[in-house]
C-alpha positions in Angstrom: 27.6 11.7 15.4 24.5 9.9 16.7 23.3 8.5 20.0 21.7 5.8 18.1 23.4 2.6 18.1 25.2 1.2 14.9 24.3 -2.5 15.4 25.3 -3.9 11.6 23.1 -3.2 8.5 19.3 -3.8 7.7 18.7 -7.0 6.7 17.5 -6.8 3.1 14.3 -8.6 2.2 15.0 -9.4 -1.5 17.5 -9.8 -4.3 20.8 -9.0 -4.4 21.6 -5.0 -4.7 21.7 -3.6 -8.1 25.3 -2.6 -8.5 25.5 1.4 -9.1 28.4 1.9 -11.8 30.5 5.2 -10.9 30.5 6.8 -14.4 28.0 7.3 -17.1 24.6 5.2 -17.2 21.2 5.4 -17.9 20.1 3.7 -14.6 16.9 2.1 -13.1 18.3 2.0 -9.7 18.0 -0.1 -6.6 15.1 0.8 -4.0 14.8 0.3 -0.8 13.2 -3.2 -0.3 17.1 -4.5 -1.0 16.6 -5.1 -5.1 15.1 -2.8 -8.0 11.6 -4.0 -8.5 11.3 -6.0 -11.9 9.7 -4.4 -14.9 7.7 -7.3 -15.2 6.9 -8.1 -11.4 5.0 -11.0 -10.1 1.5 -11.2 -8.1 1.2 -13.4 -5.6 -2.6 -15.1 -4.9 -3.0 -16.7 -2.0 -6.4 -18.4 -1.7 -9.0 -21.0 -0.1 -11.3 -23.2 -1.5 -12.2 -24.3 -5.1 -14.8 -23.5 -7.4 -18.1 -21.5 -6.7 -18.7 -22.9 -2.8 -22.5 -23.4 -2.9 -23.9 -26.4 -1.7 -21.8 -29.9 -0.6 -18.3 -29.1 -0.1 -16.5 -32.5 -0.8 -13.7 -31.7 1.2 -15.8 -31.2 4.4 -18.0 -34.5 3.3 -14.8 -36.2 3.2 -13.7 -35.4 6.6 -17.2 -35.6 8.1 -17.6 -39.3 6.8 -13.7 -40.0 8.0 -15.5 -39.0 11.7 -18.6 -41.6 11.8 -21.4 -39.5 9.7 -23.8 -41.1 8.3 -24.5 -40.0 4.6 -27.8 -38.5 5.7 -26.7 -36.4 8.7 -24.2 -35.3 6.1 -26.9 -33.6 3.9 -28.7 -32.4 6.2 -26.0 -30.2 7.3 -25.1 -28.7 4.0 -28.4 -28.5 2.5 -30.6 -26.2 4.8 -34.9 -27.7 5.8 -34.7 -30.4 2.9 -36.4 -33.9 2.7 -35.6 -37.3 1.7 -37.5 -38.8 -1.4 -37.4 -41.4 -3.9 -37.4 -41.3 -7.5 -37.2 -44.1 -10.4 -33.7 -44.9 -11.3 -34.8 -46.6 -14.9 -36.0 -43.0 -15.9 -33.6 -42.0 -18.9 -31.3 -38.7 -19.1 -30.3 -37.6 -22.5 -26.4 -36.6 -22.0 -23.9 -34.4 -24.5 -21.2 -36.7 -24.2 -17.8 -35.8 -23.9 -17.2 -36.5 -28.0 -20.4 -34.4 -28.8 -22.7 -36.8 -29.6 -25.9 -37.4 -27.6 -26.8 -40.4 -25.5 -29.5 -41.5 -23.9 -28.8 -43.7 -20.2 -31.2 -44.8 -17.1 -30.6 -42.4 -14.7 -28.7 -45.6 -12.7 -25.9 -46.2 -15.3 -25.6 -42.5 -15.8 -24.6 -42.3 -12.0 -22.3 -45.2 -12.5 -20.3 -42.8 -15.1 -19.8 -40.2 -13.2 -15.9 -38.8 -12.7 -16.5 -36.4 -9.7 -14.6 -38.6 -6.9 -12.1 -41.4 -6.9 -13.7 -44.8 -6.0 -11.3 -44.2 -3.0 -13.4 -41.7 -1.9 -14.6 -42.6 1.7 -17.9 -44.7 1.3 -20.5 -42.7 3.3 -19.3 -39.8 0.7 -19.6 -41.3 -2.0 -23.5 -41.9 -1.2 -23.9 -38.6 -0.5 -22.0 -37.7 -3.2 -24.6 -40.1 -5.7 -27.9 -38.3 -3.7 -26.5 -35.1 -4.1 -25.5 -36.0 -7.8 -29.3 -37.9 -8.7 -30.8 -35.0 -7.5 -29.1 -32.0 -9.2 -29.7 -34.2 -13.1 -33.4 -34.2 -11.9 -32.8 -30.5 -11.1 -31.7 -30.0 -14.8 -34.5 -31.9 -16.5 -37.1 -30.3 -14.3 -35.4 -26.4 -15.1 -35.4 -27.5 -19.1 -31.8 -26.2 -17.9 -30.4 -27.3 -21.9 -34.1 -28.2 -23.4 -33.2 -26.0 -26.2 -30.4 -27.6 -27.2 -31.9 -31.1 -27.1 -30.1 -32.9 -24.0 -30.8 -32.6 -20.3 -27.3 -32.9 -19.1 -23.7 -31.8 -20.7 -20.4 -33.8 -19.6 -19.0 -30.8 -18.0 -18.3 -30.7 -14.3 -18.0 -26.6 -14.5 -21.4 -26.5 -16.1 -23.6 -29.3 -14.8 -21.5 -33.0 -14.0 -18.9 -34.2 -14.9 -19.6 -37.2 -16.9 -17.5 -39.9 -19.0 -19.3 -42.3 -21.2 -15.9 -44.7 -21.6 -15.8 -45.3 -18.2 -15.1 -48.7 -17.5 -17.3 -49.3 -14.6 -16.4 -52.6 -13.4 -12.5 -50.7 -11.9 -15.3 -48.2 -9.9 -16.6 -51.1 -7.1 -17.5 -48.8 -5.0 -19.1 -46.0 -6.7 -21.7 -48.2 -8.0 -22.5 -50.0 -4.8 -23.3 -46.8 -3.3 -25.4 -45.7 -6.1 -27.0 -49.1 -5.5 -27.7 -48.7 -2.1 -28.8 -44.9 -2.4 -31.1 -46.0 -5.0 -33.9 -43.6 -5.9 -32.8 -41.6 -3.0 -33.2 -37.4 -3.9 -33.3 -34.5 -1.6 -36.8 -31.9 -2.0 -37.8 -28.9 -0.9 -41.6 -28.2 -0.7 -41.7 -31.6 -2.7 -39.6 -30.5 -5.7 -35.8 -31.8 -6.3 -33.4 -29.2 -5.0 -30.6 -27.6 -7.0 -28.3 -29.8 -4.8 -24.7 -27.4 -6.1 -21.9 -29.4 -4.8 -18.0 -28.0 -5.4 -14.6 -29.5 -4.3 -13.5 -27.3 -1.5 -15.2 -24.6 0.2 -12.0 -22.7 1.9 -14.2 -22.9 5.2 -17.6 -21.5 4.4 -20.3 -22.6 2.2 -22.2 -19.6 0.3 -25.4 -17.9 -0.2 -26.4 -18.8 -3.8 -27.4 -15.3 -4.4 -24.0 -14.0 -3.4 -22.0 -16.4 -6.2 -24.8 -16.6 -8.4 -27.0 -13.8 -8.0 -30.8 -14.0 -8.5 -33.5 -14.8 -5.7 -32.1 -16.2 -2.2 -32.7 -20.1 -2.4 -33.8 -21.4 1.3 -31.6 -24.5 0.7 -28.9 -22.8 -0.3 -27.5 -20.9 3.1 -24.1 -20.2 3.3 -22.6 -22.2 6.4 -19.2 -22.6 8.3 -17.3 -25.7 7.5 -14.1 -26.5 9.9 -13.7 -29.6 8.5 -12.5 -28.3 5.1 -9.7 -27.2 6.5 -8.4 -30.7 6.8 -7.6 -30.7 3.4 -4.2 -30.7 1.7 -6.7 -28.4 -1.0 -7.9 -26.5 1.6 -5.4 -23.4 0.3 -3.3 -22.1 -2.8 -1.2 -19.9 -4.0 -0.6 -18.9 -7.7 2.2 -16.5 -9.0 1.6 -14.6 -12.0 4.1 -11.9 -14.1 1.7 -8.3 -14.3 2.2 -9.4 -18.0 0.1 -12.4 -17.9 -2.2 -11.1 -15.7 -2.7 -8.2 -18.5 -2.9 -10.4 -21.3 -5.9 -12.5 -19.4 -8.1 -9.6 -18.7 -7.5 -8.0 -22.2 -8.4 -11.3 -23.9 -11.6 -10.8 -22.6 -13.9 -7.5 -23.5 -15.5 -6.9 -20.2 -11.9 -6.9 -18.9 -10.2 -5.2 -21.3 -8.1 -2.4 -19.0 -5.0 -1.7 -21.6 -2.0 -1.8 -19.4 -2.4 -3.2 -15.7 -1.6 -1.4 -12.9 -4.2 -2.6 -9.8 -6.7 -5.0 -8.6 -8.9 -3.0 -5.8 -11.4 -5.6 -3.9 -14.3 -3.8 -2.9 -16.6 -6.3 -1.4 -16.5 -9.9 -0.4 -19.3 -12.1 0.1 -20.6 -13.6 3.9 -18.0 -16.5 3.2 -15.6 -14.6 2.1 -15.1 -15.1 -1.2 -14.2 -11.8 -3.6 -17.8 -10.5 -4.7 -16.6 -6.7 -6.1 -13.4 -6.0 -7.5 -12.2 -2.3 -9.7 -9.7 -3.8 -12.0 -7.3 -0.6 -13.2 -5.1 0.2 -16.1 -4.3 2.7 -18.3 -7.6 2.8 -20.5 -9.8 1.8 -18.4 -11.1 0.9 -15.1 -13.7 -1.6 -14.7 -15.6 -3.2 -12.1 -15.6 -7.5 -12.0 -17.4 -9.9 -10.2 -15.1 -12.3 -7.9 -15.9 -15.3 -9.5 -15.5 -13.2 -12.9 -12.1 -12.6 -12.1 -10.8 -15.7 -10.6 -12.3 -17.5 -13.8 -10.2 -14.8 -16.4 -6.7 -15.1 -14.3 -7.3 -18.9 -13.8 -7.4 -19.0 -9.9 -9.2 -22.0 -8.8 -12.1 -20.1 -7.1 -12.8 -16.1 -5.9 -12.0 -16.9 -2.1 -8.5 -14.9 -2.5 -6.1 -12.2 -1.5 -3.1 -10.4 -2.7 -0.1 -10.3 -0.1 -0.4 -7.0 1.3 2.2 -4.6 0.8 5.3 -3.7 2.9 4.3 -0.1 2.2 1.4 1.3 2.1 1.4 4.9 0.4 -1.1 8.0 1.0 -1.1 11.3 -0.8 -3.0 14.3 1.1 -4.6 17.2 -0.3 -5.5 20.3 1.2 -8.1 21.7 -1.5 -8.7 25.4 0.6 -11.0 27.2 -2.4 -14.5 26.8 -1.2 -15.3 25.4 -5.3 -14.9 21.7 -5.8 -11.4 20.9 -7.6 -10.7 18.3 -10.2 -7.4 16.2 -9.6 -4.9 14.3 -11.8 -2.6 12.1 -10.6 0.1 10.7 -12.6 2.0 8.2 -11.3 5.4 7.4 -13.4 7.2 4.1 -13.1 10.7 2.7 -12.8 11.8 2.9 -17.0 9.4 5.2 -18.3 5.6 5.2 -18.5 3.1 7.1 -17.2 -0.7 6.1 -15.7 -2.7 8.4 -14.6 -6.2 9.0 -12.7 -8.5 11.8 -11.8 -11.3 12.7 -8.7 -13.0 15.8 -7.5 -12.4 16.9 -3.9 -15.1 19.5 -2.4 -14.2 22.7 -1.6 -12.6 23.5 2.1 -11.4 20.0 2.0 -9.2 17.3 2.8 -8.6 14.3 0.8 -6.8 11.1 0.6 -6.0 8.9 -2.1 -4.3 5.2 -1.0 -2.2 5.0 -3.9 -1.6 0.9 -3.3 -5.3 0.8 -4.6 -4.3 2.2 -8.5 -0.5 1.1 -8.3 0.4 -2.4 -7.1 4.0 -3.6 -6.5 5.5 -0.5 -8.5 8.2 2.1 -8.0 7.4 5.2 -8.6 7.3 8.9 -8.9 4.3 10.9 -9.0 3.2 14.2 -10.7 -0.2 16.2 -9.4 -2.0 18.5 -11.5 -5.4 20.7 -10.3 -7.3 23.1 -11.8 -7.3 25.1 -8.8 -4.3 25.8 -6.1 -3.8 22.8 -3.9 -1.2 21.8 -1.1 -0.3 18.5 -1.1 2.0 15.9 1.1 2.7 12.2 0.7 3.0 9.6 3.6 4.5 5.9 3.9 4.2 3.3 6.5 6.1 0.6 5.9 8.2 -2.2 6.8 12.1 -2.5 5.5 14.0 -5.8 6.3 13.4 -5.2 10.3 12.8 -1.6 10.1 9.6 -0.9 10.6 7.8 3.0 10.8 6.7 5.7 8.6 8.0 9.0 6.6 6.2 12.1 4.9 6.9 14.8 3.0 5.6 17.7 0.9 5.3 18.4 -2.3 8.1 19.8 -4.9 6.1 22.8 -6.7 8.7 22.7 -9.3 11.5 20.3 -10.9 14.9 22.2 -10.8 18.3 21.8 -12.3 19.9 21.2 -9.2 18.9 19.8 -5.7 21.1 19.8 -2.3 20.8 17.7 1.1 22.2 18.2 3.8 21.6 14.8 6.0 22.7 11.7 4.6 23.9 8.4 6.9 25.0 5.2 5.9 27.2 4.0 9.2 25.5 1.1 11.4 22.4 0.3 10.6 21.3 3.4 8.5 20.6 2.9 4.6 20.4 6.0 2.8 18.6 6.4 -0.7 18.7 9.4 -3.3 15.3 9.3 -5.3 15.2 11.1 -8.8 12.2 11.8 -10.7 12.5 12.9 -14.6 8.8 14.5 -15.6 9.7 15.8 -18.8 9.9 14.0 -22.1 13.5 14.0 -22.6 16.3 12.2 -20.9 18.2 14.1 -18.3 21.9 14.1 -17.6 22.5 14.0 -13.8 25.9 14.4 -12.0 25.8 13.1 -8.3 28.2 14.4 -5.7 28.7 13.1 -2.5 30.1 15.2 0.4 31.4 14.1 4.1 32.8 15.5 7.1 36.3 15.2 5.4 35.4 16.8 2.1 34.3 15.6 -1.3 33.9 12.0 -2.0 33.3 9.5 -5.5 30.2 10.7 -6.9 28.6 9.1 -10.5 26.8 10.1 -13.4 23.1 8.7 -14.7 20.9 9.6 -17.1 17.5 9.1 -16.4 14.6 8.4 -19.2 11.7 10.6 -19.3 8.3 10.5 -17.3 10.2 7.9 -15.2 11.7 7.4 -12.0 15.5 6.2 -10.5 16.7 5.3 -7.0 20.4 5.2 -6.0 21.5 3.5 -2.4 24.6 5.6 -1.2 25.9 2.9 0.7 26.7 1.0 -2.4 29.2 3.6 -3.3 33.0 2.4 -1.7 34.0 5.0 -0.1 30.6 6.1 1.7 29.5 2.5 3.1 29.9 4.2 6.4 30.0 7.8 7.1 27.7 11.1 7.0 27.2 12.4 3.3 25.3 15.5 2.2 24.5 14.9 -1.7 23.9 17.6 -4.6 22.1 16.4 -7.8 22.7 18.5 -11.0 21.3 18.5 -14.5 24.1 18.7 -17.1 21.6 18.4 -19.7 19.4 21.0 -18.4 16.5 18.8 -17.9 14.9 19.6 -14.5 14.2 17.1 -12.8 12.6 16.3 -8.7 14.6 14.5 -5.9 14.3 13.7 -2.7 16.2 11.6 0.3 15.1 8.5 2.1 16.8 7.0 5.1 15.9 4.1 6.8 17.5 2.4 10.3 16.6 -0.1 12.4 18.9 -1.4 15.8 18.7 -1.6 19.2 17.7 1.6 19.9 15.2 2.6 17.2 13.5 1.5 14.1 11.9 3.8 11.6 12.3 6.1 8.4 12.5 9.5 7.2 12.3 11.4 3.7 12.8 14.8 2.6 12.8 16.6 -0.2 16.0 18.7 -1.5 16.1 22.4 -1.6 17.0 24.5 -5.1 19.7 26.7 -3.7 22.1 27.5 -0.3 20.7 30.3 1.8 22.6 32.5 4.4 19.6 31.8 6.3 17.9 28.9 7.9 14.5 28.4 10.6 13.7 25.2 12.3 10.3 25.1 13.8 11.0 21.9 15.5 13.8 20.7 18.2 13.5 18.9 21.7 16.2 17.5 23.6 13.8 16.1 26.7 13.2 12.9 27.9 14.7 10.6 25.4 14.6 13.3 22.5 17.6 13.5 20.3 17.8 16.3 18.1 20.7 17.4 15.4 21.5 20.1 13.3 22.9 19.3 9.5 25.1 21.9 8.0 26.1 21.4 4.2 28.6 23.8 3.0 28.4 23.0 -0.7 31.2 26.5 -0.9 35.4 26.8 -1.9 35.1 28.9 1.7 34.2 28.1 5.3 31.0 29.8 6.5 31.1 31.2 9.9 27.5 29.8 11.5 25.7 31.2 14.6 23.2 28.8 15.7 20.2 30.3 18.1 18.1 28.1 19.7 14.5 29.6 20.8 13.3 28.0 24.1 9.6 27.5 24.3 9.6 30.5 27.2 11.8 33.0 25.2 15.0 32.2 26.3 17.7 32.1 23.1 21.2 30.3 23.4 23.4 31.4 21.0 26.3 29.5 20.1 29.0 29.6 16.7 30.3 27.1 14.7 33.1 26.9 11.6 31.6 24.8 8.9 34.9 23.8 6.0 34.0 23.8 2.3 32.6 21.3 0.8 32.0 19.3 3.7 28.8 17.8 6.0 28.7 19.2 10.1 26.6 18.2 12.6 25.7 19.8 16.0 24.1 17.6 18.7 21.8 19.9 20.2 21.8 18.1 23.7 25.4 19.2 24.2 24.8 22.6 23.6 24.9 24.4 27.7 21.4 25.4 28.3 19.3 23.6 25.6 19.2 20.3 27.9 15.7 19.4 28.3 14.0 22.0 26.2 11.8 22.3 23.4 13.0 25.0 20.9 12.9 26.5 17.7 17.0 27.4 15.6 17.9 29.6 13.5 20.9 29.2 11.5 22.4 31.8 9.9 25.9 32.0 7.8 28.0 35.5 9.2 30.1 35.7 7.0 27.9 35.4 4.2 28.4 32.1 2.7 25.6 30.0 2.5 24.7 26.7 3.7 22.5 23.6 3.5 20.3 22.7 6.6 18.4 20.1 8.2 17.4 18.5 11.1 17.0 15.3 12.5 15.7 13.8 15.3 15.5 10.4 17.3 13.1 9.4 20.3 11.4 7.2 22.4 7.7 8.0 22.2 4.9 6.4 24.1 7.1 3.8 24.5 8.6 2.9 21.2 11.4 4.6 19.5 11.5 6.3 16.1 13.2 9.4 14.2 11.9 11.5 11.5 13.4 14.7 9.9 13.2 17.9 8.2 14.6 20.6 5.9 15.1 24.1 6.9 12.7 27.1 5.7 14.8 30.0 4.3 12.5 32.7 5.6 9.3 33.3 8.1 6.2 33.7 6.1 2.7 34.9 7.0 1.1 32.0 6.0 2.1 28.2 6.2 -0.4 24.9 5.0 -0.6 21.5 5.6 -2.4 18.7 3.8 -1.9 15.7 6.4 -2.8 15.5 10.0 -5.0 12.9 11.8 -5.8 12.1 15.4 -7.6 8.9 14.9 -5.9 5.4 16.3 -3.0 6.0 17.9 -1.7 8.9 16.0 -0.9 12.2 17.7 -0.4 15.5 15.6 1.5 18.4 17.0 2.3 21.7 15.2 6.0 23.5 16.0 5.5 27.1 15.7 8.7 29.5 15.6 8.0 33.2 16.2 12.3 34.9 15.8 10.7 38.6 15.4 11.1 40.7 18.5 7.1 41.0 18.3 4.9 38.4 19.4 3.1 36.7 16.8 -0.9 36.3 16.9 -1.7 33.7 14.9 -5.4 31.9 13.7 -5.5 27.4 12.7 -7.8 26.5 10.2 -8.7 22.6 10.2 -10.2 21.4 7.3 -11.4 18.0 7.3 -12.7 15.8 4.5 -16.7 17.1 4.6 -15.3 20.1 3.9 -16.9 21.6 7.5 -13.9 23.6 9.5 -12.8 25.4 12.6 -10.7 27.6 14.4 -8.4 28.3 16.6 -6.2 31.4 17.7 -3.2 31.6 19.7 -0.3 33.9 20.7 3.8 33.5 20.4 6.2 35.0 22.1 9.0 36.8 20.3 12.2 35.0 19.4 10.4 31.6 21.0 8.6 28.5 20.1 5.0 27.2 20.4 4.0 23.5 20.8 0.2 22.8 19.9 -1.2 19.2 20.1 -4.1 18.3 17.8 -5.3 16.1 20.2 -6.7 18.5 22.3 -9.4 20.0 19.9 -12.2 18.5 20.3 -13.5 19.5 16.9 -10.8 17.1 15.0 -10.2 14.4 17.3 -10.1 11.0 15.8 -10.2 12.2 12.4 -8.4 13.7 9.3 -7.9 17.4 8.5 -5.7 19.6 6.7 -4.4 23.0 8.4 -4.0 26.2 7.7 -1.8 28.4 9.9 -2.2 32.4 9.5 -0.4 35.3 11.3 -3.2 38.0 12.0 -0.8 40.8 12.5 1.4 40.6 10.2 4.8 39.2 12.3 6.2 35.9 10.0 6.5 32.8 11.5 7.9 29.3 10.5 5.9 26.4 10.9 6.3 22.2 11.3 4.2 19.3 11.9 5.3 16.0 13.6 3.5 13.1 14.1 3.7 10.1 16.3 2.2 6.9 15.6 1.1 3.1 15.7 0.0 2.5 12.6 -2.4 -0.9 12.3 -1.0 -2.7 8.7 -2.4 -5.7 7.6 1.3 -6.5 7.1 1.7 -5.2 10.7 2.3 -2.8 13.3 4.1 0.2 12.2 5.4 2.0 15.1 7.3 5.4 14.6 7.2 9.0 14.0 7.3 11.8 10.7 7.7 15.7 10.4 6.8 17.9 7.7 7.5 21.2 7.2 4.6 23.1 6.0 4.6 24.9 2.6 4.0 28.7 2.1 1.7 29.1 -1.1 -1.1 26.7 -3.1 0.2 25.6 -6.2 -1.7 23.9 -9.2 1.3 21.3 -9.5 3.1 19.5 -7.6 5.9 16.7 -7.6 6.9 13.9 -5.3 10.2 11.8 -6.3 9.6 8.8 -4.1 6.8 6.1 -4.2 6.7 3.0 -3.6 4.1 0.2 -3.0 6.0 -3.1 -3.0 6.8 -6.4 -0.8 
């Protein structure tokens, strides 16, 4: 019963779907990337470049050579102001061999052993290579850089050269001609050898030696832009590693001991790019780890690296409104069981965001939120699904209940439709699922999910509701309350985007929507769940903007899902409104609402639950103007007074402002953030207060292009706002995978 087309189903980015069984289980689910993320699941490191970068990059010598340049104009562009000099070949070097003993060679026939480059290597390279190479040993005995330990050079290319004293010279032809004809030849600065650093492959720039190395800057040693690196089959990598090996490398080591891995946060990078900064987390610790550091622990062939970015990318807001500073816990439970957890301090009169992809990488998810002072908090995804692409929020769950209803549920076309369960406590809880549709109850199924963990079930996977409209109840047999929430996610010709909401405890006779709009290309339902053994009677009033109601009744069968399509409703064509839906006869329903657009040019849909009553007093923890992101607040006045109302935006300093405004009775109020001057292009919480006393009801939509590193998120999200601060609060879904 949608306008939206039903062009086929989403195609799934990864494994095969995780087959739901229809009776008893202890499951751990499918999510909504196509296939349950593994417990183990793998890292991807894509990279540039080898070793530290200072200095010669071989790769860009080799290439430069391959062009016509000379071995001189070679130097001179890696090595910044430097001179050519001679020295005396015959001068001896004492070496650590390669079996530990100590030899003494000329300086020539320590050159001739060298194994840095194949004697294939292209000749005017090589004699750079031998300069570069002479120079750096003199380096080493003039820096007493092993003096101590009674040599002046090791065999060890990742320490000083590498070096093999049973090389058979006579198969190297080359190599020693271009020692010969280099003979002597160093590189000074100021008249002293130069640390001439030379590495494999730079990934395309050169680097400061401070910024690998730290210390003093080195005027030599200037960080430059190579282009002819990239010629290199080497020029870039990729390594795959399980979170299991990637925890067992840092723990092996103490400065990178973190316990159980969750997330590798890069904080800085240096002028060439390479990974200077990283805050490696886990469950006992969080540490901070130099690029090169890291790269050297996980076995990466140098620090110039990334980690594919997400497909979803995963904010929780907080609205802290004491004027104390608060202190936070998150605790973010997994897919089996398991819980990590982290803490911050937000000011007082405050908003603050957490990007939960920087502690939880790759991970499913359910989270738990614990303050020491009342907070409101909401949770946000952007994301990209097979070819959906858009975002979703929703509030927080104060409380884990025994039971939890929907009312919208769609799995025809193109729509995939996910139940997400969250289990907080420590024991196992005994969930029966039942599915409803238009024509009555369908095939439900029965899970057990562990404690302090997290479960996902696709509805389409169950037969007989691969294509229909399903309302869903969740219910503890066990007694064991747990949190849920609904995600649904489309993508077809006419729109692209997602939506997730959390269930309500209990029917009501009752129901307020703050938000509806059936303008320009503005699609807006009504979902009625009668979860009852009777039919409910409903009469549906919709508030127009300038006071107008339409009233209209509907006949809603037990046990069954009903939509109404607001746009064929006589007189709400065209018209922004707030409904209220109330049950006459006194049975009581489920409701939500749901709506699809075209926005600013791209199309989207988002959704919300109903609020059982008006209140005095309604917060928000997300809202932000910045980008392209515009913020609009539905307020719903159905008293026969007119409501005066007062905002209060917080943003993240903690400053705020005010604004008040006045509703007409039984209508609907449309305010866009935008306009404020105060909060444009940034972040704020709200706080929306009646001033005399008449309740209201109260929504927040959002409309968006969202910049990903992944890409463009285009799309829309609604939140209803929540009526009282709470020290706790739950969220079901999470998710920060491909």
């Amino acid at each position: 019963m949608r306008l939206i087309g039903r062009s086929g189903k989403i195609v799934i980015l990864s494994v095969l779907l995780f087959s739901l069984l229809l009776a008893g289980f202890c499951a751990q689910g499918t999510h909504v990337t196509g296939g349950s993320p593994p417990a183990d699941p793998e890292y991807v490191f894509i990279g540039r470049g080898r070793a530290h970068g200072v200095g010669l990059c071989m790769d860009g010598v080799l290439y430069r050579a391959l062009e016509g340049r000379s071995y001189r104009q070679i130097l001179n562009y890696y090595y910044t102001d430097v001179q050519f000099d001679k020295t005396d070949d015959k001068r001896s070097v004492r070496v650590l061999c390669r079996d530990g003993k100590v030899r003494v060679y000329p300086l020539r026939e320590y050159l001739y052993r060298l194994a840095e480059e194949p004697d294939t290597f292209q000749y005017e390279g090589l004699k750079a290579l031998f300069v570069a190479a002479r120079t750096y040993t003199l380096s080493c005995i003039a820096r007493g850089k092993h003096e101590s330990q009674g040599f002046d050079v090791c065999s060890s290319g990742s320490c000083c050269q590498a070096f093999d004293e049973n090389k058979d010279i006579s198969k190297f032809p080359n190599s020693v001609r271009a020692v010969n004809e280099t003979a002597g030849e160093i590189l000074v600065y100021k008249g002293r050898p130069i640390i001439a650093a030379y590495h494999g492959s730079c990934g395309g720039h050169t680097e400061n030696n401070e910024d690998v190395w730290g210390g003093s800057a080195i005027p030599y040693l200037r960080g430059k832009p190579d282009d002819y690196c990239s010629r290199s089959p080497r020029f870039s990598w990729s390594l795959r590693l399980r979170r299991s090996e990637i925890e067992s490398r840092l723990n092996a080591s103490p400065d990178t001991r973190v316990g159980s891995f969750k997330a590798i946060d890069i904080k800085s990078r240096t002028p060439g790019g390479r990974v200077d900064d990283a805050l490696v987390r886990g469950t006992d610790a969080t540490v901070s780890v130099k690029g090169r550091i890291l790269a050297s622990r996980l076995g990466l062939p140098g620090a110039l690296f990334d980690i594919p970015h997400s497909q979803f990318d995963e904010y929780l807001l907080l609205l802290n409104p004491s004027d104390k500073p608060n202190r936070v816990a998150f605790t973010f439970m997994e897919r089996g069981g398991g819980a990590f957890k982290h803490s911050v301090e937000i000011a007082g009169n405050s908003r603050y965001t957490l990007n939960v992809n920087k502690y939880l990488q790759f991970a499913e998810h359910s989270t738990k939120i614990s303050a020491e002072k009342p907070v409101v908090c909401e949770r946000t995804m952007y994301f990209g699904y097979g070819s959906c692409t858009g975002g979703s929020a929703c509030s927080g769950v104060p409380l884990p209940q025994t039971r939890w209803y929907f009312a919208e549920g769609y799995t025809q076309g193109s729509f995939d439709t996910y139940v997400l369960i969250q289990n907080p406590a420590s024991s196992p809880a005994n969930l029966k699922i039942r599915f409803f549709t238009p024509a009555g109850e369908s095939a439900g199924c029965s899970i057990c999910v562990p404690p302090f963990s997290r479960t996902t079930l696709r509805i389409d996977d169950f037969p007989d509701l691969s294509s229909t409209e399903v309302s869903t109840v969740v219910e503890s047999k066990n007694g064991v309350p747990v949190v849920a929430e609904r995600a649904v996610y489309f993508s077809n010709d006419k729109a692209s985007d997602g939506n997730s909401e959390a269930g309500c405890p209990k029917p009501s006779k009752k129901w307020y929507l703050a938000e509806g709009y059936t303008g320009g290309d503005f699609n807006t339902y009504i979902l009625i769940f009668n979860p009852g053994n009777t039919s409910a009677k409903v009469r549906a009033t919709f508030m127009k903007e300038d006071g107008r109601n339409i009233i209209n009744y509907h006949v809603v069968k037990p046990r069954t899902r009903y939509t109404i399509d607001a746009g064929k409703v006589p007189g709400i064509s065209g018209s922004g409104f707030g409904t209220l839906i109330e049950s006459t006869d006194g049975v009581p329903v489920v409701v939500e609402r749901s709506m699809y657009f075209k926005y600013n040019g791209f199309f989207g849909g988002h959704d919300g639950r109903g609020a059982e009553k008006p209140s005095l007093k309604w917060y928000f923890a997300e809202g932000f103007t910045g980008g392209e992101f515009d913020t609009y607040f539905l307020i719903q006045n159905p008293s026969r007074e007119k409501a005066l109302i007062r905002i209060l935006f917080a943003g993240p300093s903690g400053k705020s402002w005010t604004r008040s405004f006045e509703i007409l009775p039984m209508s609907r109020l449309t305010l866009g953030a935008d306009q404020f001057p105060e909060i444009s292009k940034s972040e704020f919480s709200v706080t929306i207060k009646s001033t005399n006393h008449v309740g209201v009801v109260a929504e927040r939509a959002m409309y968006f292009r969202y910049l990903s590193v992944a890409g463009v998120r285009e799309g829309g999200h609604l939140s209803a706002g929540v009526r009282d601060t709470k020290k706790q609060w739950y969220f079901a879904e999470g998710y920060t995978g491909y």
